[in-house]
C-alpha positions as CSV (number, residue, x, y, z in Angstrom):
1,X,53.1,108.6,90.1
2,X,52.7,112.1,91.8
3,X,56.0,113.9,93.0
4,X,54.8,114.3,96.1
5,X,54.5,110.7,96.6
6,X,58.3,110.8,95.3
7,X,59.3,112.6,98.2
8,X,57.3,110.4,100.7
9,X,59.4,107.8,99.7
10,X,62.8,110.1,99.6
11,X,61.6,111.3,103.2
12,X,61.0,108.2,104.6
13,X,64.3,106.9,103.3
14,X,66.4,109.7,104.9
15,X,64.4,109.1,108.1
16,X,65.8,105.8,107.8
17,X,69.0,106.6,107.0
18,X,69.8,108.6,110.3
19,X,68.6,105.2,112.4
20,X,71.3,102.4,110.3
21,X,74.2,104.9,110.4
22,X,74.6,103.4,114.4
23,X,73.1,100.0,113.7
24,X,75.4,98.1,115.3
25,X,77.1,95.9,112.6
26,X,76.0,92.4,114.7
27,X,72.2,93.9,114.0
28,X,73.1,94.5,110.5
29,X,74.3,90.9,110.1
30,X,71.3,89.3,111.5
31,X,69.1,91.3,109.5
32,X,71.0,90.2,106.3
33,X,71.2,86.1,107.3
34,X,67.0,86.6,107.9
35,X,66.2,88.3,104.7
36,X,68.7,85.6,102.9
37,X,66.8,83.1,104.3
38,X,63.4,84.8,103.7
39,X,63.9,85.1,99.7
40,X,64.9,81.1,100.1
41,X,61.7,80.7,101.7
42,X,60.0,82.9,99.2
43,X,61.3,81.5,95.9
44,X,58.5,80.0,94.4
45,X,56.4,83.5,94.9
46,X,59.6,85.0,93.0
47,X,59.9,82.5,90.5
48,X,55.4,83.1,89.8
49,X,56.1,86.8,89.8
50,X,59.1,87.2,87.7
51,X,57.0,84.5,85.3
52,X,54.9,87.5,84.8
53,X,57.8,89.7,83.0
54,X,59.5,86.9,81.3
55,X,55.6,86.4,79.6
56,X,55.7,90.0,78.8
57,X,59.3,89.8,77.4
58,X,58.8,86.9,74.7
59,X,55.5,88.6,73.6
60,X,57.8,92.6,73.3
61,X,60.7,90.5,71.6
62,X,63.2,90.9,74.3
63,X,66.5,89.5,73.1
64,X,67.5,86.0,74.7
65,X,70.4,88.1,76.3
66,X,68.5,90.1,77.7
67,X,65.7,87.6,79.0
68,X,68.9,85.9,80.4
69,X,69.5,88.9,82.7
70,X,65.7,88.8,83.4
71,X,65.3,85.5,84.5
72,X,64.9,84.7,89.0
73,X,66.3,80.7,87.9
74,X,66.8,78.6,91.4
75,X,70.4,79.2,90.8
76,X,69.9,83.5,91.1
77,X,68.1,83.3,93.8
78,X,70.3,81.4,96.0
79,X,72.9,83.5,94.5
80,X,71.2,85.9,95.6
81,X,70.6,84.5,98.7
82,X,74.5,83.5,99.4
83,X,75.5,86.7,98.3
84,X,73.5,88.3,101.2
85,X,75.3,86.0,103.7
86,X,78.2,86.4,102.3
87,X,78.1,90.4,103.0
88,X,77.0,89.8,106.7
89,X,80.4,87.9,107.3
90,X,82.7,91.2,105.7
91,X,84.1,93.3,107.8
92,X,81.7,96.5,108.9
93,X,83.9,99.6,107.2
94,X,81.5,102.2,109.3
95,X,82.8,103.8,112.3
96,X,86.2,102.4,111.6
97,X,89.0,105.5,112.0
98,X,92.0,104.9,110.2
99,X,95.5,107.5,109.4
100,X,95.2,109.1,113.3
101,X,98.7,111.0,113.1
102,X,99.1,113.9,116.3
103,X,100.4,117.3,115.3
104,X,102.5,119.3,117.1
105,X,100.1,121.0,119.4
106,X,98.9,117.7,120.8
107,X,95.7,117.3,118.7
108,X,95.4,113.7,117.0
109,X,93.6,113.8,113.7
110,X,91.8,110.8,111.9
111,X,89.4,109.4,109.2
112,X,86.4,107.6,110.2
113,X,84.0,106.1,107.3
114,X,80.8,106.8,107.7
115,X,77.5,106.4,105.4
116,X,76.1,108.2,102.6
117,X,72.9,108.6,103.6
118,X,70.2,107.8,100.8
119,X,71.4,106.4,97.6
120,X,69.3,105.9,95.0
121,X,70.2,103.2,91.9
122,X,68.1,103.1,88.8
123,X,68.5,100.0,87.0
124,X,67.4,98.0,84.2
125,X,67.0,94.0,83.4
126,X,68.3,92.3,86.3
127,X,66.3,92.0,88.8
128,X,68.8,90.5,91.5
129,X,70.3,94.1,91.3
130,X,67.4,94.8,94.1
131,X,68.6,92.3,96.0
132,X,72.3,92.8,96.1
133,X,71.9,96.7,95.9
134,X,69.7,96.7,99.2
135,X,72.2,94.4,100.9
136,X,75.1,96.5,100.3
137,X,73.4,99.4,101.1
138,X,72.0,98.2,104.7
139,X,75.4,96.6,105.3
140,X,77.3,100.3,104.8
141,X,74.4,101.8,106.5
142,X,72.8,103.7,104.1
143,X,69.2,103.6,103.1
144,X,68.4,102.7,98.9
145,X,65.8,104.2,96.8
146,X,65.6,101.5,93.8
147,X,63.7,101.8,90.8
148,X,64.1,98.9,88.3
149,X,62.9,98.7,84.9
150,X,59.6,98.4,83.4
151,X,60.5,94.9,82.2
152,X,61.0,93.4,85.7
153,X,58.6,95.6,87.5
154,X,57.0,92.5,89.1
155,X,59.9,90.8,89.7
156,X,61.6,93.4,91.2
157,X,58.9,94.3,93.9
158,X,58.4,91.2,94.7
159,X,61.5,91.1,96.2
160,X,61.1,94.4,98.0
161,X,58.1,92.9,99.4
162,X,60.2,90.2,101.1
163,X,62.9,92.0,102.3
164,X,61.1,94.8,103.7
165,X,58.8,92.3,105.4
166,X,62.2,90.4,106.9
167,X,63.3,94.1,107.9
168,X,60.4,94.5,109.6
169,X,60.5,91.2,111.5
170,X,64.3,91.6,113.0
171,X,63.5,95.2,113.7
172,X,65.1,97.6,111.3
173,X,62.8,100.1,110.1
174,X,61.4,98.7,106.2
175,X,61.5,102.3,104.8
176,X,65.2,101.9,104.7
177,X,64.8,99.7,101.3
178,X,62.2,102.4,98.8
179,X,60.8,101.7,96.1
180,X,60.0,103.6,93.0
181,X,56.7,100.9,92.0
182,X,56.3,102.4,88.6
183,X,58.3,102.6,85.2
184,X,57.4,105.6,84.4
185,X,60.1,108.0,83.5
186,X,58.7,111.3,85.1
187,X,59.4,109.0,88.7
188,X,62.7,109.8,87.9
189,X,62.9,113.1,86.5
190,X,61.1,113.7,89.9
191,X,63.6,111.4,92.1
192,X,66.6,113.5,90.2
193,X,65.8,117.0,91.8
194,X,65.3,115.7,95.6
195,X,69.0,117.0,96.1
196,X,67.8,117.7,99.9
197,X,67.1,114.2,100.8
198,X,69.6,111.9,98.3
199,X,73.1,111.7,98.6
200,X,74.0,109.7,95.7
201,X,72.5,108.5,92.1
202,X,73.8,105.7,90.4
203,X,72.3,104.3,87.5
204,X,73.2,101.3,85.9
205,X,71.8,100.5,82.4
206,X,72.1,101.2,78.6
207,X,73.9,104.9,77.4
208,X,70.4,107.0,76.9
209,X,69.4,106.2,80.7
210,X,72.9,107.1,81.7
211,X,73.1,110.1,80.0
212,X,69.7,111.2,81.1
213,X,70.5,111.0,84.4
214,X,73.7,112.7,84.4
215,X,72.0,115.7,82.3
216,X,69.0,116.1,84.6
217,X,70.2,115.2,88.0
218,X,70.7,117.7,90.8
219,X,72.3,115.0,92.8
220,X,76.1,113.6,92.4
221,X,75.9,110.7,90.0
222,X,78.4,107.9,89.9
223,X,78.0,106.3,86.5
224,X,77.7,103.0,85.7
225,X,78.7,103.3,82.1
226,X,77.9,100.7,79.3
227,X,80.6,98.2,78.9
228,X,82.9,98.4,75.8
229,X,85.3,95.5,77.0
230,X,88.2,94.4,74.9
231,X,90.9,91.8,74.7
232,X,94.1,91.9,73.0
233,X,96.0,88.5,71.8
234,X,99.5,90.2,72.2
235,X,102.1,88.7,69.5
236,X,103.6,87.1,72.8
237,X,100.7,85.4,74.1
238,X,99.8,81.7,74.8
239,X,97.5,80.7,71.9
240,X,95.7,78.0,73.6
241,X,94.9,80.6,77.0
242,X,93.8,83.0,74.3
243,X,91.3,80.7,72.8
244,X,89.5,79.8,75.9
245,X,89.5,83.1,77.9
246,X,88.5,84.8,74.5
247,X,85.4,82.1,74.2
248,X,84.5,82.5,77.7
249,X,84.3,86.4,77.5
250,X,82.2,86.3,74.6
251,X,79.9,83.4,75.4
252,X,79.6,82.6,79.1
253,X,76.7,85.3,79.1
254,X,76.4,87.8,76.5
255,X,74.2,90.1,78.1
256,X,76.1,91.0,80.7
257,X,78.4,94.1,80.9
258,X,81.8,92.6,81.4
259,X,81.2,90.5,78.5
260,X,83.8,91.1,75.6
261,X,82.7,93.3,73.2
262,X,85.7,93.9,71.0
263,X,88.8,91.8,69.8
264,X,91.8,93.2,69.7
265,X,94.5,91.1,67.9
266,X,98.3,91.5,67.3
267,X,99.1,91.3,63.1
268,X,102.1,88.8,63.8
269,X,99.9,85.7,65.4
270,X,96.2,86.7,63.2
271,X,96.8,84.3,60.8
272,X,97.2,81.8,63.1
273,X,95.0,82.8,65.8
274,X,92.0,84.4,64.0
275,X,91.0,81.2,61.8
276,X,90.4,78.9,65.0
277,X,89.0,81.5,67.0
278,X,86.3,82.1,64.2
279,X,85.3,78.8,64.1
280,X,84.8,78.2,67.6
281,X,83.0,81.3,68.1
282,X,81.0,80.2,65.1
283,X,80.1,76.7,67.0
284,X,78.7,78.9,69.5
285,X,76.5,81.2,67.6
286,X,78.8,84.3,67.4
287,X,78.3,86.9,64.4
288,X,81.7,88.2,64.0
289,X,82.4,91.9,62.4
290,X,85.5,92.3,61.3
291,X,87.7,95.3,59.8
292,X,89.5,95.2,56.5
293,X,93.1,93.0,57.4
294,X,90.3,90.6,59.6
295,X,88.1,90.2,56.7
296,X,91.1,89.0,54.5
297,X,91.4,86.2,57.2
298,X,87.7,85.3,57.3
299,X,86.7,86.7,54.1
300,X,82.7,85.1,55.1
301,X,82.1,87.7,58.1
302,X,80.2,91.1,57.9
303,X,82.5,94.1,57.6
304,X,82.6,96.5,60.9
305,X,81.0,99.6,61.1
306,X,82.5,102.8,63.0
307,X,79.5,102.5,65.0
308,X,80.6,98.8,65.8
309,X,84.0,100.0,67.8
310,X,81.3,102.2,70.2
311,X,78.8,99.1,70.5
312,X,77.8,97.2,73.5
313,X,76.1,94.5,71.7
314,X,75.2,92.2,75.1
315,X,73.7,89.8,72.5
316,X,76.1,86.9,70.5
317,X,77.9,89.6,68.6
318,X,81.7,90.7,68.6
319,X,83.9,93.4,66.4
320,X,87.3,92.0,65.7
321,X,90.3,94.3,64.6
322,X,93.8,93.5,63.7
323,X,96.1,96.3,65.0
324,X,100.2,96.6,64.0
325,X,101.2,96.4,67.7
326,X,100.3,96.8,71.6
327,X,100.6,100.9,71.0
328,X,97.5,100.7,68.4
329,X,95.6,98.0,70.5
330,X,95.7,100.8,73.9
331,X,94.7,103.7,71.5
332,X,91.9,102.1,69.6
333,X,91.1,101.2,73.4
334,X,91.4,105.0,74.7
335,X,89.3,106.0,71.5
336,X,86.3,103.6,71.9
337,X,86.4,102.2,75.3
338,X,84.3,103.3,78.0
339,X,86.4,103.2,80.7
340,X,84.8,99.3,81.7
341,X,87.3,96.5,81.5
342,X,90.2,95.5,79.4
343,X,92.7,92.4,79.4
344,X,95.9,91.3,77.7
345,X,96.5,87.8,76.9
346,X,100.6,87.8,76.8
347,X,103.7,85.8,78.1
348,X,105.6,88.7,78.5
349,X,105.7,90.5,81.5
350,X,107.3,94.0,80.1
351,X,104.1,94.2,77.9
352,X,102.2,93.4,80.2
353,X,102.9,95.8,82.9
354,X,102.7,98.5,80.0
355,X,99.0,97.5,78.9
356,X,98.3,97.7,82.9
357,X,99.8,100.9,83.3
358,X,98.4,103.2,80.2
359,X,94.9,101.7,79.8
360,X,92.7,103.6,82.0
361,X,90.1,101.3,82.7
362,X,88.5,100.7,85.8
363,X,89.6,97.2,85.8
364,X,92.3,95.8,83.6
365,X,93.1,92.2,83.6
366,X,96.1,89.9,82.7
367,X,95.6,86.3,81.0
368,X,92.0,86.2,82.4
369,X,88.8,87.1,81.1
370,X,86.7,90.3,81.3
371,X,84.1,88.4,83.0
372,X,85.8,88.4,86.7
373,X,85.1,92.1,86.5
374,X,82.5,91.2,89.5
375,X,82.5,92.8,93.1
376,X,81.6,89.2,94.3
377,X,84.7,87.8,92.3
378,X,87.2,90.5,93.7
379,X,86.0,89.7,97.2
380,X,83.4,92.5,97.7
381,X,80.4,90.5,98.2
382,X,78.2,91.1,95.8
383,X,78.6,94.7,94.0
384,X,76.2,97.6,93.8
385,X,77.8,97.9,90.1
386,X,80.7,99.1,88.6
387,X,81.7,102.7,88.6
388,X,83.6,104.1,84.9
389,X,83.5,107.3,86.9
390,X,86.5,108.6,88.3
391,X,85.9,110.0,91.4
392,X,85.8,108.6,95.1
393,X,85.1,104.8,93.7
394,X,86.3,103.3,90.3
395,X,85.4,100.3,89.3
396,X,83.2,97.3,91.0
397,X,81.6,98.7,94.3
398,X,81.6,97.0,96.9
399,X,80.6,98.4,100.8
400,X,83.2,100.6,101.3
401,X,82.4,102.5,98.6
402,X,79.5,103.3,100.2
403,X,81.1,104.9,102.3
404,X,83.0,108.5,102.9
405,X,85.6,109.7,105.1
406,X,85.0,112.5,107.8
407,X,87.9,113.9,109.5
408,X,88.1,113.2,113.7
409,X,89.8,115.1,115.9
410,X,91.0,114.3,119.6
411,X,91.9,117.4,121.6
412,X,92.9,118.6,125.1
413,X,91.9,122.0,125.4
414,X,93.9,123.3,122.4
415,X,92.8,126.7,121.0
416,X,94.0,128.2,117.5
417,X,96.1,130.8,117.9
C-alpha cells in the first residue's frame, strides 16, 4: 500500500477528529446503540467473512488458542454488540472540568478532559478488538486508525464496513473509524512516522510487534505488553479457592493475555497443593514445566527452561516454581514479569497488603483470578487494551484514558504583573 495513501487515511482521520471532539455525547450515544444494532443485523455477513480466515488459519497451522481469539462465534458478536451499548450508557469524561481552585488574584483554574485526537492501534488475532477499539474511541471523541492482522484481515474489515456504513447513516462522518486494509508491514512503518496527524500508537500483540513499534515510531506509544501473569498459593491460603481460581486462569481461555502464565507456590503447602493441582490441570490438557523442588513433586513433567519464566505461552502450557516465601515469589515476579497482572491467593490480610503494595503490576489481584484483568470487568466498558506502560494510563483502558487534561482558566481582567 503506497505511503501516500497512508496519509489519506491519517488526513482524513484528523479531519475527523476536529468534528467528534464537540459531538455532543447524546449524538455519540445514538451512534453507538445503531452501529450495535447494525453488527446484530450483520452477523451472518461476519460470521461468512471471518469463515474466510479461520479456513486460512487451519490450513497455516494456527494454534487452537489462537483460532479461539480468531473466531466472530454468535456469542462475540453480541458481545461485541452489548459492549457497544454498554459504552453509550457511561458517563461522557469530555468537556467535563474538574479541581477548579481560585488563586489569590481572582483567577479560577481548572482541568477539562478533552480528546486525543487520532489514535492509531495495531493489533493482532482478535478481531472484536475493531469493534470495541472504535467504540471507545468515538465515545472519547477521538478518531482510530486500526490495522489488524494478516490472519483476520477479512474479518476485521468487514466490521469496518458496517460500522462506517451505521456512521454514515446517523451522521457522523465514516472517516472517523480508518482502516489500514492490508497486512503488510511497510503500512506501518509508514503509519509510525505521521507524527503530524497521530496522537497516540498503541499496539497490542506478541513482543516483536511491540518492540518494533516502539523502536520505529515517531509517535508516543502506550504499550500493550505481552502478558507474563502469575499466581502465588501463599502458605496462608485457602487450598480449595486456590485450586479453582488457579484452574480458571490457566484454562478458561488460554490465548488470551490475562491468562496465567506462571505458578508461583509457597514451599510449606507444595506438597499438598501441587499433586492435586497437577492432576486437574492434567484433566484439562495442561503441559506443566516445572523447576527442580516442583519436579521432585511431579517427577512426570518437563523441566523449565530460563526461557520458560519470560514465556507467554497463550496455548495449554504453564511454568510452575516452588519459592521459600512471599519475598522470592515478588522478586521472581519483578525479574520475569511484564508488568501485566499478578494475584495472591492468601487468608492473611498482612501478606496480602504487602504482595499489593511491592508488585508493580498494572493490575494486582487478591483471591481472584488473572482473568478479571478486563476493562469490561472493572466497569470500563469494553477496553481498548491494557497498558504495562507507565505513564498517563496503566493498566486496562477504558474512555477516560482516552483522554487528556488541559488546564482552564476563568479571569476578570487580571494581568501579570
Amino acid at each position: 500500500m503506497p505511503s501516500e495513501m497512508i496519509r489519506d487515511i491519517a488526513e482524513a482521520a484528523r479531519k475527523a477528529s476536529r468534528k467528534l471532539a464537540v459531538l455532543s455525547s447524546a449524538a455519540k450515544d445514538t451512534s453507538l446503540r445503531h452501529m450495535a444494532e447494525t453488527l446484530r443485523h450483520h452477523a451472518t455477513y461476519l460470521q461468512e467473512e471471518n469463515a474466510r480466515d479461520l479456513e486460512t488459519a487451519h490450513a497455516t497451522g494456527l494454534s487452537p488458542a489462537m483460532i479461539d481469539r480468531l473466531t466472530l462465534s454468535e456469542k462475540v458478536i453480541e458481545g461485541m454488540a452489548r459492549g457497544m451499548e454498554e459504552i453509550a450508557e457511561l458517563p461522557d469524561p469530555v468537556g467535563r472540568i474538574t479541581g477548579m481552585a481560585r488563586r489569590p488574584n481572582g483567577l479560577v483554574v481548572g482541568r477539562m478532559r478533552i480528546p486525543l485526537g487520532v489514535v492509531a492501534i495495531i493489533y493482532e488475532s482478535r478481531p472484536n478488538v475493531t469493534a470495541d477499539a472504535a467504540a471507545l474511541c468515538l465515545k472519547s471523541g477521538n478518531a482510530v486508525i486500526l490495522r489488524g492482522g494478516s490472519e483476520a484481515i477479512h474479518s476485521n474489515a468487514a466490521i469496518v464496513k458496517i460500522l462506517r456504513e451505521s456512521l454514515r447513516s446517523t451522521g457522523i462522518d465514516p472517516e472517523a473509524v480508518g482502516f489500514i486494509p492490508v497486512a503488510d508491514r511497510q503500512a506501518i512503518m509508514d503509519m509510525l512516522r505521521l507524527e503530524d496527524l497521530i496522537d497516540l500508537v498503541i499496539p497490542r500483540g506478541g513482543e516483536g510487534l511491540i518492540r518494533t513499534v516502539s523502536e520505529n515510531s515517531l509517535i508516543p506509544v502506550l504499550k500493550h505488553y505481552k502478558g507474563v501473569c502469575h499466581i502465588f498459593v501463599d502458605r496462608q491460603a485457602d487450598l480449595e479457592k486456590a485450586y479453582s481460581i488457579c484452574l480458571n486462569a490457566k484454562v478458561q481461555r488460554p490465548g488470551v493475555c490475562n491468562a496465567m502464565e506462571t505458578l508461583l507456590v509457597d514451599s510449606p503447602v507444595a506438597g499438598i497443593f501441587l499433586p492435586k493441582m497437577a492432576e486437574l490441570f492434567t484433566k484439562n490438557g495442561v503441559e506443566l514445566r516445572g523447576c527442580s523442588k516442583t519436579r521432585a513433586h511431579l517427577p512426570d513433567i518437563r523441566p523449565a527452561t530460563e526461557d520458560d519464566w519470560y514465556a507467554e505461552f497463550l496455548d495449554l502450557i504453564l511454568a510452575v516454581k516452588i519459592v521459600e516465601d512471599l519475598h522470592e515469589a515478588i522478586d521472581h515476579i519483578e525479574k520475569y514479569g511484564s508488568n501485566h497482572t499478578e494475584a495472591i491467593i492468601t487468608e492473611n490480610y498482612t501478606r496480602a497488603m504487602e504482595f499489593l503494595h511491592q508488585v508493580d503490576s498494572s493490575t494486582v489481584l487478591v483471591n481472584a483470578s488473572t482473568r478479571f484483568s478486563d476493562g469490561g470487568e472493572f466497569g470500563l466498558g469494553a477496553e481498548v487494551g491494557i497498558s504495562t506502560s507507565k505513564i498517563h494510563s496503566y493498566g486496562p483502558m477504558g474512555i477516560e484514558d482516552l483522554t487528556i487534561q488541559k488546564f482552564v482558566c476563568f479571569g476578570n481582567g487580571q494581568i501579570r504583573q
